[in-house]
C-alpha positions in Angstrom: -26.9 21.4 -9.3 -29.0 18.8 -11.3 -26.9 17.1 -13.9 -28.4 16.6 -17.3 -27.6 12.5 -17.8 -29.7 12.5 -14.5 -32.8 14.5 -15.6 -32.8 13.0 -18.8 -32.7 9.1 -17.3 -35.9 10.1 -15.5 -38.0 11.9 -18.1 -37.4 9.2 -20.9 -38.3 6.3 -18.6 -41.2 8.6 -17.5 -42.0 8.3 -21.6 -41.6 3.8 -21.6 -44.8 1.7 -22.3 -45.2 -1.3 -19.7 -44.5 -4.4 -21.7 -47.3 -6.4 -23.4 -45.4 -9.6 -23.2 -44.3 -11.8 -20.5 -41.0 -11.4 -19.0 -37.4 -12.7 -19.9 -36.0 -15.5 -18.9 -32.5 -14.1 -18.1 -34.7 -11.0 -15.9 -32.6 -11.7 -12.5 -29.2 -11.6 -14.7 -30.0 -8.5 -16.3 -31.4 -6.5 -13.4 -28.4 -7.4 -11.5 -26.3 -5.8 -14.3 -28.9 -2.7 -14.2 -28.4 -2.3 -10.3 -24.6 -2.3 -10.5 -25.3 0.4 -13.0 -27.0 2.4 -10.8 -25.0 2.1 -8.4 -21.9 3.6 -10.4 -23.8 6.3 -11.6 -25.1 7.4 -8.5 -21.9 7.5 -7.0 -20.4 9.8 -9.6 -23.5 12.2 -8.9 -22.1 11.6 -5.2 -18.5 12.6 -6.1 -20.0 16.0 -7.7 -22.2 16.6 -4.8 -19.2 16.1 -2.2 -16.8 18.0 -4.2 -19.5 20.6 -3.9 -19.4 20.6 -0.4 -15.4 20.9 -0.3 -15.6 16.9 1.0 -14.6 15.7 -2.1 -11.4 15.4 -4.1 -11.7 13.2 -7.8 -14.2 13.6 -10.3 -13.3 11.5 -12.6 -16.5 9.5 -13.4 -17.7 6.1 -14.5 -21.1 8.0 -16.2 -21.9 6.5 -19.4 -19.4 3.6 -19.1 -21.5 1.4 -16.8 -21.5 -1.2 -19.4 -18.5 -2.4 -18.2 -20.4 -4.1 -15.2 -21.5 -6.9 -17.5 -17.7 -7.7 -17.4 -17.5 -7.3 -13.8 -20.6 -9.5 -13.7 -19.6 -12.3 -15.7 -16.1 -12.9 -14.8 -15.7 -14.4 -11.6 -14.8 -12.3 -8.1 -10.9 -15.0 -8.1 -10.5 -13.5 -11.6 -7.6 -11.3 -10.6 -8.2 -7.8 -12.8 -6.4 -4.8 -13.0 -9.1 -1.7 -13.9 -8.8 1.8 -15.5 -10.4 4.8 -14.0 -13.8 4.4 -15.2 -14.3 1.3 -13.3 -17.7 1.8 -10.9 -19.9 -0.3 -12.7 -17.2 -3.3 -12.6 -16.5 -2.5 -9.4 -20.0 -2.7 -8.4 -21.0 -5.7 -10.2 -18.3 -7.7 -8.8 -18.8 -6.6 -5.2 -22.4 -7.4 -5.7 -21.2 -11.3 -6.7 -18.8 -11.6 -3.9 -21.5 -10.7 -1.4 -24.1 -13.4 -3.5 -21.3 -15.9 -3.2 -19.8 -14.9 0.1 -22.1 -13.1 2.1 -20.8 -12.8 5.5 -16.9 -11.8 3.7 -18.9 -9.6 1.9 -17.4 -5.6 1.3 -19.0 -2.5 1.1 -19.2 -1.0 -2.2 -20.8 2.1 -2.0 -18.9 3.4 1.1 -15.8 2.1 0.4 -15.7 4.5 -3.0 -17.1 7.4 -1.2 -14.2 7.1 1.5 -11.4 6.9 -1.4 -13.5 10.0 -3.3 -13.1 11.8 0.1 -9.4 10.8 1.0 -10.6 9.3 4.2 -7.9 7.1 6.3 -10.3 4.6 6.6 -10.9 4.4 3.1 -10.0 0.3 2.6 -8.3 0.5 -0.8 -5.9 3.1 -0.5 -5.7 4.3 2.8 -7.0 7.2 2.1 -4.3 8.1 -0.7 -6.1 8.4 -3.7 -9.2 7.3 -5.1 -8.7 3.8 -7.3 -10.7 0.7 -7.8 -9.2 -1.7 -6.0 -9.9 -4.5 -3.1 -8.4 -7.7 -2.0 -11.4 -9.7 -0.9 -12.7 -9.0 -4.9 -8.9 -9.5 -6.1 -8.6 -6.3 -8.0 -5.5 -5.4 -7.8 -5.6 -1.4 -7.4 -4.2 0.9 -10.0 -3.9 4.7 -11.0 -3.7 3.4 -15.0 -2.5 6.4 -16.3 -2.1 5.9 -20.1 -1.9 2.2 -20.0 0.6 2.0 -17.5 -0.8 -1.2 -15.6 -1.3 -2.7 -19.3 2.8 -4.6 -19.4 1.9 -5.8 -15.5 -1.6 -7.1 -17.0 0.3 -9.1 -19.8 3.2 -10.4 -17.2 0.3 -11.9 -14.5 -1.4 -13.5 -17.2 2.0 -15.6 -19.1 2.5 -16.2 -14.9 -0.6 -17.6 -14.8 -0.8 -19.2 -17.7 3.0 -20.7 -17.5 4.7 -20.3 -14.5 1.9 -20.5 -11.3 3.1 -24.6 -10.3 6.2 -22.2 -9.4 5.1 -20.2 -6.8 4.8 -21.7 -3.5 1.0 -21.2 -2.8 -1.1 -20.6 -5.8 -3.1 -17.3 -5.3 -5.6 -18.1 -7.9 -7.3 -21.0 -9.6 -5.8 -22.9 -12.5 -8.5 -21.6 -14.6 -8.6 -17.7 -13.6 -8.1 -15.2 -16.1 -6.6 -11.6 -15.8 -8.9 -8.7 -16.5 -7.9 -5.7 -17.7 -9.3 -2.2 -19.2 -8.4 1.3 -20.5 -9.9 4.2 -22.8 -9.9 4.0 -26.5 -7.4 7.2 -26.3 -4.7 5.1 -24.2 -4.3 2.2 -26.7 -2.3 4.5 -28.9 -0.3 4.9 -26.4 3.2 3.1 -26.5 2.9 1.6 -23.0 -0.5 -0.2 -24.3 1.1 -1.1 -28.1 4.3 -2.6 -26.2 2.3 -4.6 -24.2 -0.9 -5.9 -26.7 2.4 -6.7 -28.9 4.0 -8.6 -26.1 0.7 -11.0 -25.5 0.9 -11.3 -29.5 4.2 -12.7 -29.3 3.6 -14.7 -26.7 0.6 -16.2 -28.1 2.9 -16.7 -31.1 5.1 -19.0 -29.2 2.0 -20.9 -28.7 1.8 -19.9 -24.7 -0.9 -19.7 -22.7 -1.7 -16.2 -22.3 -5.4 -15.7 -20.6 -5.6 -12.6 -20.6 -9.4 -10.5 -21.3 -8.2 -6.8 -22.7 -11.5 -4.4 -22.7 -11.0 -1.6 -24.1 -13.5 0.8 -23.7 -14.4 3.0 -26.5 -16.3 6.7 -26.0 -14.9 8.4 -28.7 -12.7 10.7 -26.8 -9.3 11.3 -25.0 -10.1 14.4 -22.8 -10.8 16.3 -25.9 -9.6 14.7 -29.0 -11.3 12.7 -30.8 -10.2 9.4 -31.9 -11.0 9.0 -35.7 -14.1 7.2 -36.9 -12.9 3.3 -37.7 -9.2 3.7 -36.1 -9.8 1.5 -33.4 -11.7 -1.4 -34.3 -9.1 -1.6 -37.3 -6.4 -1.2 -35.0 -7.6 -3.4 -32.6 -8.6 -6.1 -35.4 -4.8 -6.6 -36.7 -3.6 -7.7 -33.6 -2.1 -11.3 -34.4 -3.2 -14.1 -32.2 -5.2 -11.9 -30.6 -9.2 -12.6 -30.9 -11.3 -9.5 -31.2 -14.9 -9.3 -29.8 -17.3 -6.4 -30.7 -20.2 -5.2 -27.8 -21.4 -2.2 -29.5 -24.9 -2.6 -28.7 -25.8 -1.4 -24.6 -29.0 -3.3 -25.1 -28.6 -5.9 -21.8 -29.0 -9.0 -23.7 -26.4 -8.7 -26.0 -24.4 -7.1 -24.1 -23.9 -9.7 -22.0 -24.3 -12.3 -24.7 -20.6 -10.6 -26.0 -19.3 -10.0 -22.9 -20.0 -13.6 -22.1 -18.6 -14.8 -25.5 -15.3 -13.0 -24.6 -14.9 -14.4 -21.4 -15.8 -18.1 -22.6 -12.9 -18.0 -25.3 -10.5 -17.0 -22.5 -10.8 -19.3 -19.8 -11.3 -22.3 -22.8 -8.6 -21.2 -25.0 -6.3 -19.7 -22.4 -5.3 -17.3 -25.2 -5.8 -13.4 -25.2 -9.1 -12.0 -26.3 -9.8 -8.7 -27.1 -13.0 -7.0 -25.7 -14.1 -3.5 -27.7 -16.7 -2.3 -25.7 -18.6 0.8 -27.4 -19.3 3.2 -24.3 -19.9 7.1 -23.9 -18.7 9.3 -21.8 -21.2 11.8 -19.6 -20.0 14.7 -17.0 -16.7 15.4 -19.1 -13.5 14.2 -18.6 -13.3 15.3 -15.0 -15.1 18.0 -12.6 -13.2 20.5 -14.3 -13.3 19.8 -17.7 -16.1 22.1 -19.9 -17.3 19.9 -22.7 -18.2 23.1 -24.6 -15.0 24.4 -25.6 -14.3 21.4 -27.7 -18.2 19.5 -28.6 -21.5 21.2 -29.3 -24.5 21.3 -27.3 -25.8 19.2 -30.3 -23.2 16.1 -30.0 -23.6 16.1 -26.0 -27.4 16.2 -26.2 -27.2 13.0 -28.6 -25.3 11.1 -26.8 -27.9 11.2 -23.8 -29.8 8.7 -26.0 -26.8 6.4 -26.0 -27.2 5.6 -22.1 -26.7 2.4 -20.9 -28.7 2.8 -17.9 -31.6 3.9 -20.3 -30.7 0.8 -22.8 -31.6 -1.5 -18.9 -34.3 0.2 -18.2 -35.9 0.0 -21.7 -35.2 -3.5 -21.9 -36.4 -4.8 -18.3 -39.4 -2.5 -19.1 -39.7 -4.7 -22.6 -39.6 -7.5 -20.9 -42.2 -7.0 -18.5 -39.5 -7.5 -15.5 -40.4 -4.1 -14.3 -42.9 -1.4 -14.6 -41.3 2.4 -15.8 -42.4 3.1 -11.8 -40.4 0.2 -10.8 -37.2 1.3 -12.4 -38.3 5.3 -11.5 -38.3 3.3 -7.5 -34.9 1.5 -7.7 -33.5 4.3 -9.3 -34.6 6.7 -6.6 -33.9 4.5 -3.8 -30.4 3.9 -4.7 -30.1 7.7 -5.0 -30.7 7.8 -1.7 -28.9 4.9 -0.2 -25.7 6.4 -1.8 -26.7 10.0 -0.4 -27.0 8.8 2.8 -23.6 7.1 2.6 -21.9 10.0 1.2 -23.0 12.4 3.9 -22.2 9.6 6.3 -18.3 9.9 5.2 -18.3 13.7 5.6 -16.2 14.4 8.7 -14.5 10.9 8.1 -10.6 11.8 9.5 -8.1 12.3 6.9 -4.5 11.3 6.7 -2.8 14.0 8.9 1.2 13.4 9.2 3.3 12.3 7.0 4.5 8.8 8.8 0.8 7.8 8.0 1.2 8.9 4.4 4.4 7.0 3.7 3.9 4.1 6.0 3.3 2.0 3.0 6.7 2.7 1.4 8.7 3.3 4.4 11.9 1.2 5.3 12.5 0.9 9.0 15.9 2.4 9.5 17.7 -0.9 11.4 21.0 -1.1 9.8 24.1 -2.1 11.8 27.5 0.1 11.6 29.6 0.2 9.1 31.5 -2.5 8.1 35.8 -2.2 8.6 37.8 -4.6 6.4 40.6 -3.7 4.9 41.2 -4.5 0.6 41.8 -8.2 0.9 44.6 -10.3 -0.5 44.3 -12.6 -3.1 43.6 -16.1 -2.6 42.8 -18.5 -5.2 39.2 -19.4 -6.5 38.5 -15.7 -5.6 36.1 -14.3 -8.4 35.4 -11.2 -10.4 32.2 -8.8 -10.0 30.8 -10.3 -12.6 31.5 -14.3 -11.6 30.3 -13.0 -8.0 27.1 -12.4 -9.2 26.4 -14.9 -11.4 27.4 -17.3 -8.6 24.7 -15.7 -6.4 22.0 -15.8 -9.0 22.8 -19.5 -8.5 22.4 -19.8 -5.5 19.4 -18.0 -5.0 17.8 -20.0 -8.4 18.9 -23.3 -6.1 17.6 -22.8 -2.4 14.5 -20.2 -4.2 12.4 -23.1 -7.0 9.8 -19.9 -7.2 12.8 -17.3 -8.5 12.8 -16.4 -11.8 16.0 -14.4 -14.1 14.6 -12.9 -16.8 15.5 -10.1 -19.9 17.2 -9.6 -23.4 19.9 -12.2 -24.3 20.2 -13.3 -20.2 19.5 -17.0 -21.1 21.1 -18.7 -24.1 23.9 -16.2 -24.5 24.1 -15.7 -21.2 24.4 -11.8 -21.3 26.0 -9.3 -23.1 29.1 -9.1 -20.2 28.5 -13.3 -19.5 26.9 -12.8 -16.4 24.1 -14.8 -16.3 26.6 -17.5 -18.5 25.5 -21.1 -17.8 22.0 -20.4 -15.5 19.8 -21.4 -18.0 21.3 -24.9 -18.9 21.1 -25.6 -15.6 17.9 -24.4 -14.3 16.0 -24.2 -17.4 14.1 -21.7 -19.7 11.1 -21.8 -17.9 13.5 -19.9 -14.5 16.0 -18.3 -17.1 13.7 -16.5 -19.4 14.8 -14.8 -22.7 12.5 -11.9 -23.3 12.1 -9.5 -26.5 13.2 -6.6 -26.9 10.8 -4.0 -25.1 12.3 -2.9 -21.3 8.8 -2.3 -20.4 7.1 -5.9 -21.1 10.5 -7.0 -19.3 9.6 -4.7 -16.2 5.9 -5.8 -16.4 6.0 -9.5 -16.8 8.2 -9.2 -14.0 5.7 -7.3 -12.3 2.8 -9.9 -13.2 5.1 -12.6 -11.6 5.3 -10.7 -8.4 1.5 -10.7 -7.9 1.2 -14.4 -8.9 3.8 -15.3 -6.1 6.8 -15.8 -7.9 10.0 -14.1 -6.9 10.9 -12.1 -10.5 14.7 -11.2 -11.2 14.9 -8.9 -14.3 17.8 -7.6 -16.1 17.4 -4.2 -18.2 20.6 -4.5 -20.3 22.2 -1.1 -19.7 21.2 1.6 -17.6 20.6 4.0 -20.4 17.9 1.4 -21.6 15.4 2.0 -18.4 14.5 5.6 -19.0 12.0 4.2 -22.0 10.1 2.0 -19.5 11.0 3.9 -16.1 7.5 4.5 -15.3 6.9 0.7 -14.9 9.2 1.3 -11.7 7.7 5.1 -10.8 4.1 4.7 -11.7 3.4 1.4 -11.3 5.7 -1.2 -9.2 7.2 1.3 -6.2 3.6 2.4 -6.3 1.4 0.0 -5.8 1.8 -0.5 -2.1 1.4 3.1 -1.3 -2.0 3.0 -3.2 -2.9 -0.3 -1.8 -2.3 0.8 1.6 0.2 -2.6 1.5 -2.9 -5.0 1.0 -0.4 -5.5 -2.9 3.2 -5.5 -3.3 5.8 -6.0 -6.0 8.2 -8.3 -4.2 11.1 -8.0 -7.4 14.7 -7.3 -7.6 15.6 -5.5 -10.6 19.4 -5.7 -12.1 21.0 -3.1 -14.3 24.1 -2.7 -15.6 25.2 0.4 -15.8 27.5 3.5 -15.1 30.1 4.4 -16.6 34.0 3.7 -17.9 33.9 1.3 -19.8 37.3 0.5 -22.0 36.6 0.8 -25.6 32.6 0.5 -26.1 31.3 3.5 -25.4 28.9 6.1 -26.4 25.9 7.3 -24.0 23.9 4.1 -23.8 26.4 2.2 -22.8 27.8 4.8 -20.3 24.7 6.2 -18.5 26.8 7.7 -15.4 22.9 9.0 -14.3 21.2 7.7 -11.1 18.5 10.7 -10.2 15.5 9.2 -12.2 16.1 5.9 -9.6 16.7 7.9 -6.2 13.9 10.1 -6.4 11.1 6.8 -6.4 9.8 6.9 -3.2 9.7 3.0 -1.8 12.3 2.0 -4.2 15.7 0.6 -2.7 18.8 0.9 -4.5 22.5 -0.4 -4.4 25.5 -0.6 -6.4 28.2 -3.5 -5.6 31.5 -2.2 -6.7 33.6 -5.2 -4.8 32.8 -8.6 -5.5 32.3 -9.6 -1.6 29.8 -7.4 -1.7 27.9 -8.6 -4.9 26.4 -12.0 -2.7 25.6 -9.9 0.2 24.1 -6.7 -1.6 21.8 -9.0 -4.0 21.0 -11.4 -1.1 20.2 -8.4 1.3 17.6 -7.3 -2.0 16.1 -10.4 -1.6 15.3 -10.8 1.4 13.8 -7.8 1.4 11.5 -8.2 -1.3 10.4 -11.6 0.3 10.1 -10.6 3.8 9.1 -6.5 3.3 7.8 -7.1 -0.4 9.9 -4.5 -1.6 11.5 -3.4 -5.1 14.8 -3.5 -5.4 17.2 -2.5 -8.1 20.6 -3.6 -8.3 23.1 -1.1 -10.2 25.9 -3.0 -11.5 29.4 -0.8 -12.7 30.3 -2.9 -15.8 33.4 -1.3 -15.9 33.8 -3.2 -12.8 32.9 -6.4 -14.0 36.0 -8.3 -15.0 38.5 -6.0 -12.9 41.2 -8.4 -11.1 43.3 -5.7 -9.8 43.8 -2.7 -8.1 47.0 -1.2 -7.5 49.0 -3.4 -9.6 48.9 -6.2 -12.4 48.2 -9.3 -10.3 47.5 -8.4 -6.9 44.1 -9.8 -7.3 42.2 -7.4 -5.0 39.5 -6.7 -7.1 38.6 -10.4 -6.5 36.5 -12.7 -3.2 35.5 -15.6 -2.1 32.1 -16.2 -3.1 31.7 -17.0 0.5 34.0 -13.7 1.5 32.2 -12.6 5.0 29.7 -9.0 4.6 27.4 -7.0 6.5 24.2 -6.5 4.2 23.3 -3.1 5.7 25.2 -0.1 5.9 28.4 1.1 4.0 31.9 -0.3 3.7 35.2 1.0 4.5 38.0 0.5 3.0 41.5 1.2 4.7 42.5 2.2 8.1 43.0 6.0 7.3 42.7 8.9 9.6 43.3 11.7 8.1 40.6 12.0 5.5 37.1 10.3 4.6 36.2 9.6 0.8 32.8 9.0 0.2 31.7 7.4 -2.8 30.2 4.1 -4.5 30.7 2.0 -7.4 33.7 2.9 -9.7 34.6 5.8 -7.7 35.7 3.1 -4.9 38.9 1.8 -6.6 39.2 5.0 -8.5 39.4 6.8 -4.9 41.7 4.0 -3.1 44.2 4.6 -5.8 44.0 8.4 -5.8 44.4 8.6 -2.5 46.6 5.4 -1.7 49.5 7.8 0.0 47.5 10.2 1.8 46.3 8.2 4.6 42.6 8.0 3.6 39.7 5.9 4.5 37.1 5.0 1.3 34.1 4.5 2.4 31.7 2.6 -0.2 28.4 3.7 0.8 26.9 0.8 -1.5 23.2 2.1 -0.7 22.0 4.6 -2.8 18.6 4.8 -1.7 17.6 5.6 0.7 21.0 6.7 1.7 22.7 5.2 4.9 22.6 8.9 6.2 23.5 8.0 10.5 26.0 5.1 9.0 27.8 8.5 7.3 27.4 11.2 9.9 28.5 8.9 12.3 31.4 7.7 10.3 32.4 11.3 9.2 32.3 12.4 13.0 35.8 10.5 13.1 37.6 13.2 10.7 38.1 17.1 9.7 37.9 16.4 6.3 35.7 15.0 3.9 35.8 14.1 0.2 32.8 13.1 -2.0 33.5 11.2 -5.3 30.5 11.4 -7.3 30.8 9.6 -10.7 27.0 10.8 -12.0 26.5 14.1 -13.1 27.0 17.4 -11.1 23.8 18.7 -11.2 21.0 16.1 -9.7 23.7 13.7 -8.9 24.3 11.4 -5.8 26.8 13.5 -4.4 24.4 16.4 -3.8 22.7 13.8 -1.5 25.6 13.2 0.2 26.4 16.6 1.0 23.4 18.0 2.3 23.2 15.1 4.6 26.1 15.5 6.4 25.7 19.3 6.5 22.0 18.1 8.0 23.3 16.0 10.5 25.4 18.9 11.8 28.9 17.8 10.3 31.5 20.8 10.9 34.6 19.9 9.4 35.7 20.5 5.4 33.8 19.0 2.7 35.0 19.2 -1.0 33.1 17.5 -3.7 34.3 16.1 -7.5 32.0 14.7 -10.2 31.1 14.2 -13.5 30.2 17.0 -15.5 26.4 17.8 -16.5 26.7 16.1 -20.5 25.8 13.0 -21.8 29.4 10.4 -22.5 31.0 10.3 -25.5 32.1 8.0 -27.8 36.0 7.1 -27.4 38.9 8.7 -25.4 36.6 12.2 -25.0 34.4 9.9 -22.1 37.3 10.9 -20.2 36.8 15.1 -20.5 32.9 14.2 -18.6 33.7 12.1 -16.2 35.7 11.8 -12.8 39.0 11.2 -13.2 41.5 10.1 -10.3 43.6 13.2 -11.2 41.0 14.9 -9.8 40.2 12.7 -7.1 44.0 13.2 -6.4 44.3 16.7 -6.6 41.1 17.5 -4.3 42.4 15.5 -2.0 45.6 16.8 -1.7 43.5 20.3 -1.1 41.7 19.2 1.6 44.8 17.6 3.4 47.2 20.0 2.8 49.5 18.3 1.3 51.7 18.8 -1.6 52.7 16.0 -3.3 51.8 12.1 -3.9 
């Protein structure tokens, strides 16, 4: 079916004069900008035409946004940049200067977006996973930029950058590089975007070096509302220390006379610039998206004279750099290079089995058994949770120069519960980083740190305080290797403090006893240290496997846990280690010697559990990995007894224990299983925390069921 933008281009350069003067002197600049632009908007056209053909699975176009190749053509291909959907003209520009600059490296564009559009496994960026612009060799780092999700990780690559890169132990890009990033005029009112332009403010504030090109590209519409007539150039203009750079004309020349301006101030300045870069917006939102239930014929028709292919064309033709038949020739023949690829990738194989799909984000199951010690006995210099882990967050600032800990109030005050007490007198604020107040510039500078080679460890103060920036985690850092088919990871390990039982400050955000929204991110590995000779092992094991597997890791901490000495009694110390107190990284814990019933459980359900259960000749098994769960470790542990208790100290419904449960029954476990945990409400403040939540009464009292017994 013959699109209109298409038929239109044609019949108005049909309608162009041949220039009376001689060309311009900048001909070879702009026609490489006009060719990327045809490129881009063929391969939309392509995307229609194989969707058509049941080959073809994204629509979402570039079509009237091809100005944005005078960015990709003017930065320069080490420039690391993290795109928006409407990319293909950046895209294409900035393959087009790698293969200038580095022509036997050099990638293929057009294929290599007609394999993403039609999910082939050989598609380069993604493996086939979903379409995104994206490529190593041309450093664009690939993202699905959902309502200026990638924004915070933009912001945190460019303070690395800018501050931090003689950290990292190979720099990944020059001194001088800048960070390029885009979205719609429609996402930048979205909080995700205003957290993070706020966050390069600040910095800038600070007087850091923040070089960082934001282009925001402006058609008028979010799907179908419009954005109001003046709201974003006098949103964007407020910004402080952020510099704001019109380009609302597509005419090539000034275009790139903005464009360039922009860059220039970055790379000299090293300070953020705002690009607002007037486009429009052809072929709808998407393949599925009817224009006419929300614009009239009129409005679409008018914007047909805004095209930026037409504005080239008109202007080379001006120019005397090509004849209306020269531009009716390139624009033909690139038509049919890009057909010819796009039927070429027809019959391409597709991803067919799910170990292909999650190889990306898979974790090699290679744990050892479970590790057998019983509670120790005190000995002196043996330290709390909390002292455990600060000692480790030592050690691993020491023997690590390119570690970072970073968040709210962790450097000067040395965290709310003194955990991170003392690391930034000794290594410094540039390694010990006091962030503002915004979980999701915390997650994303970490993120941006990651990329630029650094080894990012960032506290969200309580657990209660991720949900607001969870999809920095979901969406963007357990995500990236699965969409960059592992060519980009987010080496990171993320601590939280969190859970629940907490004696005298309470209240829901301080007591989040809920874990679901971490275990169900696929890629992501989490664990909670409840003993503190597990704290050096747990966090060390994290490590590692963000350096050697690039993973992202978060690290649940039970403050309630924190400063505990003791278990059974006042001074028996056995809530206490040796910060050198021997662990196995992998696999759960046990606790005891007991035969006659298994407790499975984590965090504060550990002592909890091994007091409830002291006389009944239980085993407490600390499963310390919450995801993915060490599932053989348990069946093979639970083989050794009839009955089988989980303590679950999150919420009934959604919570860890239903994990647990369903994989012993799974794994073909026979004997009883009885389950306790919270109850399905948010905690209260003050003593009624205690109706909600697990109590050992209960722990107590089901096991007493299970065994048969009748007293303590």
């Amino acid at each position: 079916m013959a699109e209109a933008i298409d038929e239109h281009f044609v019949a108005s350069v049909g309608e162009l004069r041949p220039a009376a003067r001689a060309g311009d002197a900048d001909a070879a600049q702009v026609l490489a900008l006009f060719d990327a632009q045809l490129q881009s908007r063929h391969l939309d056209l392509a995307a229609r035409w194989l969707q058509a053909q049941g080959e073809g699975f994204y629509t979402i176009g570039s079509a009237g946004h091809e100005a944005n190749a005078a960015v990709g053509l003017l930065t320069r291909v080490d420039d690391p940049a993290l795109l928006h959907y409407r990319s293909g003209g950046f895209y294409a520009a900035r393959a087009s200067r790698h293969a200038a600059e580095r022509p036997e490296a050099a990638t293929t564009p057009v294929r290599d977006v007609l394999l993403g559009l039609s999910a082939a496994a050989t598609d380069p960026i993604s493996g086939g996973r979903h379409k995104v612009f994206g490529h190593p060799a041309l450093h664009i780092v690939p993202q699905t930029s959902t309502i200026a999700s990638h924004l915070p990780r933009a912001v945190g690559l460019a303070f690395a950058l800018g501050n931090l890169a003689d950290l990292a132990p190979e720099r990944r890009w020059p001194e001088d590089a800048i960070v390029v990033t885009s979205l719609g005029d429609a996402s930048v009112n979205h909080s995700t975007a205003q957290g993070a332009l706020n966050a390069a403010a600040y910095l800038t504030h600070r007087r850091l070096d923040v070089p960082l090109l934001v282009v925001v590209e402006d058609n008028g519409l979010g799907i179908s509302t419009r954005t109001p007539a003046g709201w974003m150039e006098e949103s964007l203009r407020r910004l402080p220390g952020i510099q704001y750079v019109e380009a609302a004309s597509p005419r090539p020349d000034r275009l790139l006379a903005d464009v360039g301006s922009a860059v220039d101030r970055v790379r000299q300045l090293r300070r953020p610039v705002l690009l607002h870069l007037r486009t429009v917006r052809f072929l709808g939102h998407a393949g599925s998206d009817v224009e006419l239930g929300y614009r009239t014929s009129t409005e679409i028709a008018r914007d047909l004279e805004l095209d930026p292919l037409l504005a080239s064309a008109a202007y080379l033709v001006e120019t005397g750099a090509l004849t209306p038949d020269n531009v009716l020739d390139r624009y033909e023949r690139t038509r049919a290079a890009v057909t010819h690829q796009a039927k070429s990738v027809i019959g391409e194989r597709r991803l067919e089995s799910r170990g292909e799909v999650v190889r990306p984000i898979h974790r090699p199951d290679t744990r050892p058994a479970p590790l057998r010690l019983p509670v120790a006995a005190v000995r002196e210099g043996q330290l709390t949770l909390a002292q455990a882990i600060n000692a480790t967050l030592a050690e691993l600032l020491e023997e690590r120069p390119h570690a970072l800990v970073l968040g709210e109030d962790v450097g000067v005050k040395g965290g709310v519960y003194g955990v991170t007490r003392g690391l930034r007198k000794r290594f410094g604020g540039r390694r010990v980083i006091d962030t503002l107040l915004d979980e999701q510039t915390i997650l994303g500078t970490a993120l941006g740190a990651s990329l630029a080679g650094l080894l990012p460890i960032p506290e969200i103060q309580y657990l209660a305080y991720l949900h607001n920036a969870e999809d920095q985690l979901r969406g963007e850092a357990a995500s990236l290797a699965f969409f960059s088919d592992g060519h980009y990871r987010n080496p990171m390990v993320v601590r939280i403090p969190g859970l629940s039982y907490q004696q005298g400050f309470g209240g829901h955000f301080h007591n989040d006893n809920s874990l679901a929204v971490l275990r169900d991110i696929p890629g992501l590995v989490v664990c909670v240290p409840s003993h503190p000779a597990d704290a050096r092992t747990l966090i060390r094991e994290c490590v590692e496997l963000a350096e050697l597997e690039g993973r992202v890791c978060v690290v649940v901490e039970p403050i309630a846990l924190y400063h505990s000495r003791d278990l059974y009694e006042p001074g028996d110390g056995a809530w206490t280690a040796l910060h050198t107190a021997p662990g196995t990284p992998r696999g759960p814990r046990a606790h005891g010697d007991g035969t006659e019933l298994l407790v499975a459980t984590f965090g504060n359900g550990v002592p909890m559990s091994l007091r409830a259960c002291r006389a009944l000749g239980a085993t407490v098994l600390d499963l310390r990995w919450l995801s993915p769960l060490p599932v053989d470790e348990l069946a093979a542990y639970a083989s050794g007894f009839r009955r089988v208790l989980v303590v679950d100290e999150t919420r009934r419904s959604g919570g860890v224990g239903e994990g647990i449960v369903s994989a012993l029954v799974e794994r073909g476990y026979d004997g009883r299983i009885a389950r306790v945990a919270s109850a399905d409400s948010y905690v209260p403040l003050g003593p009624a925390s205690r109706t909600v939540l697990v109590s050992e009464e209960e722990i107590a009292e089901a096991a007493r069921a299970l065994v048969g017994a009748t007293g303590g």
